[in-house]
Steps between C-alpha positions, in 0.01 A plus 500: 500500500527208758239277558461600886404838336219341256348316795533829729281687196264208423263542826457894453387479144230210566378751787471742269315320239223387744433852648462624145242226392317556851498866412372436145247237629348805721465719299368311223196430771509872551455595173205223363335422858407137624498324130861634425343609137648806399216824566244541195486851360147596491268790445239606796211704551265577786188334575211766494143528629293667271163443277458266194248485292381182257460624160398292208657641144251361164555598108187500313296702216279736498140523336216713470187463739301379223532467122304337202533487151159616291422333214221505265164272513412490197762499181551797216746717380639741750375830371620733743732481846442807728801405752900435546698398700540698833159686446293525792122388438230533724199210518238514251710583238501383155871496406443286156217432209466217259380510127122460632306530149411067511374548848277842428375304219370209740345741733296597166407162420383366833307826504342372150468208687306608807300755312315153268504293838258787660316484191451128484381594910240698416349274188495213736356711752218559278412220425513354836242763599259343204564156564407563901156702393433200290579237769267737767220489202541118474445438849220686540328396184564135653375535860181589287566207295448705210892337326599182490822329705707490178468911492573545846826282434591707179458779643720406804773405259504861312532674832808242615657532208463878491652514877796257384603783217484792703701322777728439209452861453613626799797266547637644143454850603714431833738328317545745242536743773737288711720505138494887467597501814826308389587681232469849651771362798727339241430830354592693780791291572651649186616775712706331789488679876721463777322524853583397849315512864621812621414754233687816660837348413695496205753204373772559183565295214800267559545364154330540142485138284362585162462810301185640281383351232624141664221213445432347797328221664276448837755528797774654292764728719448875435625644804581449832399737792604461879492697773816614656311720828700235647731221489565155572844340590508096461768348690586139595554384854682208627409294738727610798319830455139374409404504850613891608296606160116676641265652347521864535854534582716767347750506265753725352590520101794601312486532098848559263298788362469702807852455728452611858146501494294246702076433397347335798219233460328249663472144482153439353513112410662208579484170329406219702710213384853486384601382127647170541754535228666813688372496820377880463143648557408824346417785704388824345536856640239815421739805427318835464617667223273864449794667333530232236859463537511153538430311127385131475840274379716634724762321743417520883685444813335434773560534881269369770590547843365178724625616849722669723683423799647811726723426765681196348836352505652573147872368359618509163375198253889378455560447835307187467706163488422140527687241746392176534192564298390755763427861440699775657718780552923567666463733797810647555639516897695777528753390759586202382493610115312167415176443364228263593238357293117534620236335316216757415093444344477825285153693371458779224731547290545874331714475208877502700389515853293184681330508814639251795214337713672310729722502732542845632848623357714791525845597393705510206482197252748359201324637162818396288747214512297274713481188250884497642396470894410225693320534861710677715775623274767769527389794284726833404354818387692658239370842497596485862848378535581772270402740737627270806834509322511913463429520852748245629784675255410813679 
């Protein structure tokens, strides 16, 4: 080839390569809009209007209304235990009996006791009847001055000394009294009784700690007896949700024993400080529980609902994202396939939906693939240009 042919040939292929880059540079702004990135493939979804509600979820245990352990008050050898575990007993009953032949043998003696205190009563009784006659005879034998001053005096001694011993008297017969009375209540206390204030109910026995024939001592464990009419759930709260926590409010419980099956209660008491150590305050929760299906011990889960809003904005929790250490969510604009960034304040939050407070928004926003997007960048759909791409073939 001559050169007057290369330099014929030159000019049309440098007009060719600069309509091809022009074309390329086009639609490479086509394809990623204004910031020339590529589009980010993201997932979508719609943002609704709908109701949320706040709802606080707590573990915690349950236990009985009330429960105590009985135990003897005096000690002996447990003769005989009239309860088990699980039995039902009613108030008033005796459900044990210690060895009680020491404490029958007391009652005898302070008896013994009491019966020569009465008689030491009535001696010095006597004779604090004579030694008053003889003081009255004195003094009238010595107005008439028929006995002399040492008499008088004598005879006022006798009758002081006579009134000294029967006071004695008396004092020995109350405190010989005051000693029977001991030993017929330690007595009596040989038998041990369970009562409580309202005597038309019954509790159950909840665990047995000794067996017969076990010597025990005052306050030993024999057995402990609660009352499971009704139930108590003891959960922790934080301090986010200390505030929303009232008295009286209800609340919904879920046991592993019993799937499905919800026991509502109310809140009943609510600590009034926080621990400092885990910044937690106990609240407690009454559950009835007149079917005794509920047993002390076992795991709770507890709901509490706080509030409800109707009527809210609502988007999904993940389409959250963070720019600039703002708050917000990608709306996607249809036409130009791009999606802008709008910084939102959000309120309750329901496990994966959150409520929006402000500003008013509507549309379709970026739930997936928006850590890739920056304000205003191109988006595709790929669920859609599937279906673009079926149509356009057709």
């Amino acid at each position: 080839m001559s050169t007057k042919g290369l330099l014929t040939i030159t000019p049309f292929v440098t007009l060719l390569v600069v309509f091809l880059g022009v074309a390329g540079c086009q639609s490479g702004d086509a394809a990623g809009g204004r910031s020339g990135k590529p589009p980010v493939a993201v997932e979508i979804a719609p943002i609704s209007v709908s109701s949320i509600r706040d709802i606080g979820l707590f573990s915690g245990t349950l236990s009985p209304k009330n429960i105590f352990t009985v135990a003897p008050k005096v000690s002996g050898r447990l003769e005989r235990l009239t309860v088990d575990i699980g039995d039902v007993v009613h108030s008033g009953q005796v459900i044990a009996e210690l060895d009680d032949a020491e404490y029958v043998q007391s009652v005898v003696q302070a008896q013994a006791s009491l019966a020569v205190s009465q008689a030491q009563k009535v001696q010095t009784q006597s004779a604090l009847t004579l030694a008053t006659r003889d003081l009255e005879r004195m003094q009238t034998l010595r107005e008439k001055d028929f006995v002399s001053e040492s008499d008088m005096d004598q005879a006022q001694a006798e009758y002081d000394a006579a009134y000294a011993s029967h006071q004695v008297a008396l004092s020995q017969v109350e405190s010989t009294k005051a000693a029977l009375k001991t030993a017929e209540v330690r007595l009596a206390y040989t038998k041990i009784t369970v009562t409580w204030p309202d005597k038309s109910t019954t509790r159950v026995v909840g665990e047995r700690y000794v067996d017969e024939g076990a010597m025990l001592t005052v306050n030993s464990s024999i057995v402990s007896i609660l009352d499971n009419s009704s139930m108590t759930a003891e959960i922790d709260v934080i301090e986010r949700d200390y505030p929303k926590i009232r008295t009286g409010q209800e609340a919904v419980v879920t046991t592993d024993a019993y799937p499905g099956r919800e026991f509502t209660g109310k809140i009943s008491r609510i600590a009034p400080m926080l621990q400092e150590s885990s910044r937690q305050a106990k609240v407690e929760i009454d559950i009835p529980n007149d079917d005794r299906e509920l047993k002390p011990g076992m795991f709770a889960r507890v709901r509490i609902e706080f509030t409800t809003h109707e009527n809210v904005t609502v988007i999904p929790v993940s389409a959250l994202a963070r720019r600039n250490e703002q708050q917000g969510v990608f709306i996607i604009d249809r036409n130009t396939m791009t999606a802008k960034f709008t910084k939102v304040e959000t309120g309750i939050r329901q496990e994966d939906r959150i409520e929006i407070v402000s500003p008013a928004i509507k549309g379709e926003i970026v739930v997936l693939g928006h850590h890739l997007l920056e304000d205003g960048g191109a988006i595709r759909i790929p669920g859609e240009e599937s279906q673009n791409g079926g149509e356009m073939k057709k």
